[in-house]
VEXRO-199133 format. One record per residue (C-alpha): residue number from 0; residue in three letters; x, y negated, z. Coordinates in steps of 0.5 Angstrom, whole numbers, always signed. Each point is the difference from the previous one (the first is absolute). Layout:
VEXRO-199133
NUM	ALA	X	Y	Z
...
END
This chain:
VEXRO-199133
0	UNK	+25	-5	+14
1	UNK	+0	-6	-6
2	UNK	-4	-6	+4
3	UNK	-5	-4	-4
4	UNK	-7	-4	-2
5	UNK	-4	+0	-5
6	UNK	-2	-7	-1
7	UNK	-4	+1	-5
8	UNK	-1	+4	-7
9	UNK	-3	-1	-7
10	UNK	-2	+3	-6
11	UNK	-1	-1	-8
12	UNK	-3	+4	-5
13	UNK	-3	-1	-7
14	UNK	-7	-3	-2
15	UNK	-2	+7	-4
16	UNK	-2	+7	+2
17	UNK	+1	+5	-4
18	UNK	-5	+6	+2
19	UNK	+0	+7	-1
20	UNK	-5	-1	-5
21	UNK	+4	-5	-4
22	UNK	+7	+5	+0
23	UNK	-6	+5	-4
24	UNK	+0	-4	-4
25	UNK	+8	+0	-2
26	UNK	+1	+8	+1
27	UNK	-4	+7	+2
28	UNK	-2	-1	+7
29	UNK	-6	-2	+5
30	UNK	-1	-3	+6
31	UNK	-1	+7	+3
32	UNK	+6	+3	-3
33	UNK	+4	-7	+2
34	UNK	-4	+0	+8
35	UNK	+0	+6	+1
36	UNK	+8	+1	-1
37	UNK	+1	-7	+3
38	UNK	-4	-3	+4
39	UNK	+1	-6	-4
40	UNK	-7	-4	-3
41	UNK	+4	-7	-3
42	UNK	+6	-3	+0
43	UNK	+2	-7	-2
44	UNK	+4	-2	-6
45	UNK	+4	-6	-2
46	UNK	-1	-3	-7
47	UNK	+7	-2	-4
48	UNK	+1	-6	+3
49	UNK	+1	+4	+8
50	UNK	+7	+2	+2
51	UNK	+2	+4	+7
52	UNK	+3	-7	+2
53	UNK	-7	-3	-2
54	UNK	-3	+5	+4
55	UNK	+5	-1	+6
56	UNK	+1	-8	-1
57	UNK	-8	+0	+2
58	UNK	-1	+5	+6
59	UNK	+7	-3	+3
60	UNK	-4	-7	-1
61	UNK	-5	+3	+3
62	UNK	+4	+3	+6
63	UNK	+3	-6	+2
64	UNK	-6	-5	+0
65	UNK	-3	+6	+5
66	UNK	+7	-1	+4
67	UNK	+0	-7	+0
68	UNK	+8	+0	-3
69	UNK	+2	-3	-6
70	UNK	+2	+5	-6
71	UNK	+6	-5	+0
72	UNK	+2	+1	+8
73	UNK	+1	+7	-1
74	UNK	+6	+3	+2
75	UNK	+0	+5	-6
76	UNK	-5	+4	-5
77	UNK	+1	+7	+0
78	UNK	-4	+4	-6
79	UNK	-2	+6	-2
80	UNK	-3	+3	-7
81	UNK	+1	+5	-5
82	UNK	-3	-5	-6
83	UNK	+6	-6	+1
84	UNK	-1	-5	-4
85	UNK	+6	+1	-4
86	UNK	+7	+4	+2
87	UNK	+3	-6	+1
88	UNK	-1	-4	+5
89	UNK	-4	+2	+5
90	UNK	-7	-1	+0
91	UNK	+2	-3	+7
92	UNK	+3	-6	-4
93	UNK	-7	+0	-4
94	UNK	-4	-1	+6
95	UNK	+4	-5	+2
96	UNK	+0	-4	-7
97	UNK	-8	+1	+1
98	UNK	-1	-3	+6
99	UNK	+6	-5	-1
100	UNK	+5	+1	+5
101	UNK	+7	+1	+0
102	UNK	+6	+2	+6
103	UNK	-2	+6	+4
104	UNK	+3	+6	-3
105	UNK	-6	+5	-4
106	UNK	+1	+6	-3
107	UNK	-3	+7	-2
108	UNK	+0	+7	+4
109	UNK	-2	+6	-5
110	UNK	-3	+6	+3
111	UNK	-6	+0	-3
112	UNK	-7	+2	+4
113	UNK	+5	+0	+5
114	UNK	+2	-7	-1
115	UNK	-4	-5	+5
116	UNK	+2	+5	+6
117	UNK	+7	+0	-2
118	UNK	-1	-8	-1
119	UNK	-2	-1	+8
120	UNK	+6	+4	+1
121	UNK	+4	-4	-3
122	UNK	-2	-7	+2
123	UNK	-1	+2	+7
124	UNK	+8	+3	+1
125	UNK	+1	-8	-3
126	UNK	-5	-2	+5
127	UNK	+5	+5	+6
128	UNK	+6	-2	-3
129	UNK	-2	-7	+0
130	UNK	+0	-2	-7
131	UNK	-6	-4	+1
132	UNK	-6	-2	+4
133	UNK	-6	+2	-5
134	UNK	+0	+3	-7
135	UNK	-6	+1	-5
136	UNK	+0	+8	-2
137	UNK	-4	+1	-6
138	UNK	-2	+5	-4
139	UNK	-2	-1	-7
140	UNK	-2	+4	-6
141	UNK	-3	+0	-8
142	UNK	+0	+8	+0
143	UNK	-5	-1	-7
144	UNK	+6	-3	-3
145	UNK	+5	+6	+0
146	UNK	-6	+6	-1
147	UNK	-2	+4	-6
148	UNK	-7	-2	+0
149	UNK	-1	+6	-6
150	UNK	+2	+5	+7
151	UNK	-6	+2	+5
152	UNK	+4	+3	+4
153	UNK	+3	-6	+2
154	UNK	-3	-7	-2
155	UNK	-7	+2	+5
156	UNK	+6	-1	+5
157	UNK	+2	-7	+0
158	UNK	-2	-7	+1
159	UNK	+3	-6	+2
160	UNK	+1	-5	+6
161	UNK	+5	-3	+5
162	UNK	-1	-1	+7
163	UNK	+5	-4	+5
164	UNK	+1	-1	+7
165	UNK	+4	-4	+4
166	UNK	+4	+2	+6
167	UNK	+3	-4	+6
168	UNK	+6	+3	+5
169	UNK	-3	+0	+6
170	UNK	+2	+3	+8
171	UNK	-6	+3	+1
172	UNK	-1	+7	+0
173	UNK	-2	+1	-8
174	UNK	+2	+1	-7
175	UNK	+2	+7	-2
176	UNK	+0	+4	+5
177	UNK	+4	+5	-4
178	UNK	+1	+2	-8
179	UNK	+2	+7	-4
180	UNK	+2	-2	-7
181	UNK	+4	+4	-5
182	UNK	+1	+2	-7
183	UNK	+2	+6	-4
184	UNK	+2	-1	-6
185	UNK	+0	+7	-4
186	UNK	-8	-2	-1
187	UNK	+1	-7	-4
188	UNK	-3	+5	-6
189	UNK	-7	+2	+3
190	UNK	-2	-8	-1
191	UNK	+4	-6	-4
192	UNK	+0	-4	-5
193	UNK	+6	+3	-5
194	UNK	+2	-6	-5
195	UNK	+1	-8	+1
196	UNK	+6	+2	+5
197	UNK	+7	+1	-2
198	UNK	-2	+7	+1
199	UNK	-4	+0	-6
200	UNK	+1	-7	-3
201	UNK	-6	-2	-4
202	UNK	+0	+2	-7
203	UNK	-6	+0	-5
204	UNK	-1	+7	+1
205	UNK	+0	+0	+7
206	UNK	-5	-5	-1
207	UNK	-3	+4	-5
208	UNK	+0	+7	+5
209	UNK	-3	-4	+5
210	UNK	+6	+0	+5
211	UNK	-1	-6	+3
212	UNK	-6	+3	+3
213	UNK	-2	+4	+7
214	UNK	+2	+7	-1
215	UNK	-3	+4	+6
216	UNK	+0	+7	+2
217	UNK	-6	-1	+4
218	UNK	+0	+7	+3
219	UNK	+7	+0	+2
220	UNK	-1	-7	+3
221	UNK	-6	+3	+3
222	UNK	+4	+5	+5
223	UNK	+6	-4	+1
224	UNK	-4	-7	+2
225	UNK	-4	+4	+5
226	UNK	+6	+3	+3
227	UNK	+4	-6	+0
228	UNK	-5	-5	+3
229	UNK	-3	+5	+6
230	UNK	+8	+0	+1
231	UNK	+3	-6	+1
232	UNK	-7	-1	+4
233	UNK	+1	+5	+4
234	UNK	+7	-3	+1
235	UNK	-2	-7	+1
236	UNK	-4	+1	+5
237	UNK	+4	+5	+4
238	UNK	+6	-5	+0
239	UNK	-5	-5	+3
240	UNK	-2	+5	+5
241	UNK	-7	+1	-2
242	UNK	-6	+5	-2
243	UNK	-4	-1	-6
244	UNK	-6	-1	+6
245	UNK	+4	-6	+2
246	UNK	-1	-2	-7
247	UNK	-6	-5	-2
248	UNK	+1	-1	-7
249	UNK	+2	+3	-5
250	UNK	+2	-3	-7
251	UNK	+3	+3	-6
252	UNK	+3	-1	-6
253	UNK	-7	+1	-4
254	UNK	+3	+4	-6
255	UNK	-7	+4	+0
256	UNK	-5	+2	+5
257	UNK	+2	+8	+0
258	UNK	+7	-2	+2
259	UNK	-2	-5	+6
260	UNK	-5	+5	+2
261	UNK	+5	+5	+0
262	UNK	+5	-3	+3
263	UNK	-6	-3	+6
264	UNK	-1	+8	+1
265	UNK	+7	+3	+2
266	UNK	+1	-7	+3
267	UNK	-6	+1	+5
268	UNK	-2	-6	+0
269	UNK	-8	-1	+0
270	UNK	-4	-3	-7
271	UNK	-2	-6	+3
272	UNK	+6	-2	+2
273	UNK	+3	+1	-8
274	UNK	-1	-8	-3
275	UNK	-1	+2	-7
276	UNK	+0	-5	-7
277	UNK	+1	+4	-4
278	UNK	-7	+1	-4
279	UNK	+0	-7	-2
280	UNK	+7	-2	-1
281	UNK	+4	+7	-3
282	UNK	+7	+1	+1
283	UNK	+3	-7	+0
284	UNK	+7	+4	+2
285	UNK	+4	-6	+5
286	UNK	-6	-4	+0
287	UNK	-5	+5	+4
288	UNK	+3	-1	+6
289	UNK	+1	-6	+1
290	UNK	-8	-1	-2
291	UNK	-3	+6	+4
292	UNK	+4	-4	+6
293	UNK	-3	-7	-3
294	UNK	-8	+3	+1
295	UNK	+2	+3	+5
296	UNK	+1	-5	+4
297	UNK	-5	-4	-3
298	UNK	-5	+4	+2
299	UNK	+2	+1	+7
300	UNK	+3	+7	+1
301	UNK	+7	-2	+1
302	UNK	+0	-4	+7
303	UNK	+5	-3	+3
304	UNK	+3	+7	+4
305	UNK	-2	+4	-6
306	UNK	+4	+6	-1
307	UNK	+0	+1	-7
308	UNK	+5	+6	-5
309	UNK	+1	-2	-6
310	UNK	+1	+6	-5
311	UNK	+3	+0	-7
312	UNK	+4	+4	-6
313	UNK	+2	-3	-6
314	UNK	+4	+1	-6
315	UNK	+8	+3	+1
316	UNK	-3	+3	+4
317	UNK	-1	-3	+6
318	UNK	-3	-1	+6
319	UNK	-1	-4	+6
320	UNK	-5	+0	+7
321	UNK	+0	-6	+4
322	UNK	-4	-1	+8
323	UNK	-2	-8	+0
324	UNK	-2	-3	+7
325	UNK	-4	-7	-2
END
């Protein structure tokens, strides 16, 4: 068991939303195709000013305010995203040039819509290992940014945001009760972004090709994400010595509505215990979960002594299923 608390969680997301009714206007869709295949309604959208960091800086704000901490008193700022600001530095080091503070160490964990869970991971093996008192965990994306908004099979999926919290090393008997995370990296071709790296660098005909956009093979993502996020559950809560009746709350990562409905049912775990955000916010990759667990706690289904599996699956491919006792 990693012991901790949530001193506080914030959130930040774009002032304009786009709905499906404006994406029709962009390509050959519908609100019914987009709703009945997603689940998703709205999404929010960043204006050219807005960054991950942007995003991040915000919700971190907002998260530390709600802890009562200083953004300065952190002891360090551990960032997921797959929309970084740039390649070099980290987004973490643009979060703390936003927020302008200086000292604690801030960096990046790359691993997609898996990268929030894989974040607390991390930041609560620094707080074990004593390598800190408190860390603000953030996730953060501009996924508008790197979509092709001329492909409907992916540009209906994304939205933008960033979510944070603060967590505190603690005696008591919460934290992470248990976690399963993994990868496979034979599947990196089912969802990437091709050019910008050192790869495929960037060329005026990777551009042109459109390269440095998401490239998906949705139903092939469909099947192994289902698989991949009812595993590494399954297995969280075994190693924590749970059933899925001990579980409370389920939250997600909010790719779509048929995935999480999928991932619900062979998880047993019933409807109304499901936080869903995905209708208004689409797929904001890192940042759904740190958001869901925002509302969540906001609206008050996450009580102290909650038990609370967190699921996910992101590019790699990976995975990660973790048991929160708050």
């Amino acid at each position: 068991m990693k012991r901790f608390k949530i001193l506080g969680t914030g959130l930040a997301v774009p002032q304009r939303i786009m709905t499906n009714f404006d994406i029709a206007e962009l390509v050959d869709t519908s609100d019914e195709w987009i709703t009945e295949r997603t689940g998703i309604k709205q999404r929010h959208i960043a204006d050219a000013e807005t960054s991950s960091a942007t995003l991040g800086a915000r919700a971190l704000k907002d998260a530390c305010k709600r802890a009562g901490v200083p953004a300065a008193k952190l002891d360090a700022i551990v960032v997921a995203t797959s929309s970084p600001d740039t390649l070099f530095p980290s987004t973490g080091c643009w979060i703390q040039n936003e927020l302008g503070i200086r000292g604690m160490p801030a960096f990046d964990v790359a691993a997609g819509c898996s990268g929030y869970l894989y974040a607390l991971e991390v930041a609560a093996c620094m707080l074990v290992a004593g390598s800190g008192k408190r860390i603000g965990v953030v996730g953060c994306e501009v996924m508008s940014k790197v979509v092709n908004w001329t492909d409907r099979s992916t540009c209906v999926l994304f939205g933008d945001g960033a979510g944070a919290a603060v967590i505190e090393s603690c005696e008591q008997d919460i934290g992470l009760l248990a976690s399963n995370w993994g990868a496979d990296g034979s599947l990196a071709p089912i969802l990437y972004l091709p050019a910008g790296g050192t790869r495929t660098p960037a060329t005026a005909q990777t551009v042109k090709d459109g390269l440095h956009t998401v490239q998906m093979a949705g139903n092939t993502v469909f099947r192994h994400a289902v698989r991949a996020m009812t595993a590494a559950s399954k297995a969280a809560l075994a190693s924590a010595n749970l059933t899925p009746d001990d579980v409370d709350l389920l939250i997600p990562h909010q790719a779509n509505m048929r995935i999480m409905e999928a991932c619900r049912r062979r998880l047993d775990i019933p409807v109304e215990k499901m936080v869903s955000i995905v209708d208004r916010y689409g797929n904001m990759s890192a940042a759904t979960i740190p958001i869901a667990i925002h509302e969540a706690r906001e609206a008050g289904r996450m009580p102290d002594g909650s038990t609370v599996a967190l699921a996910a699956f992101g590019t790699g491919l990976t995975w990660a299923g973790a048991v929160l006792r708050t």
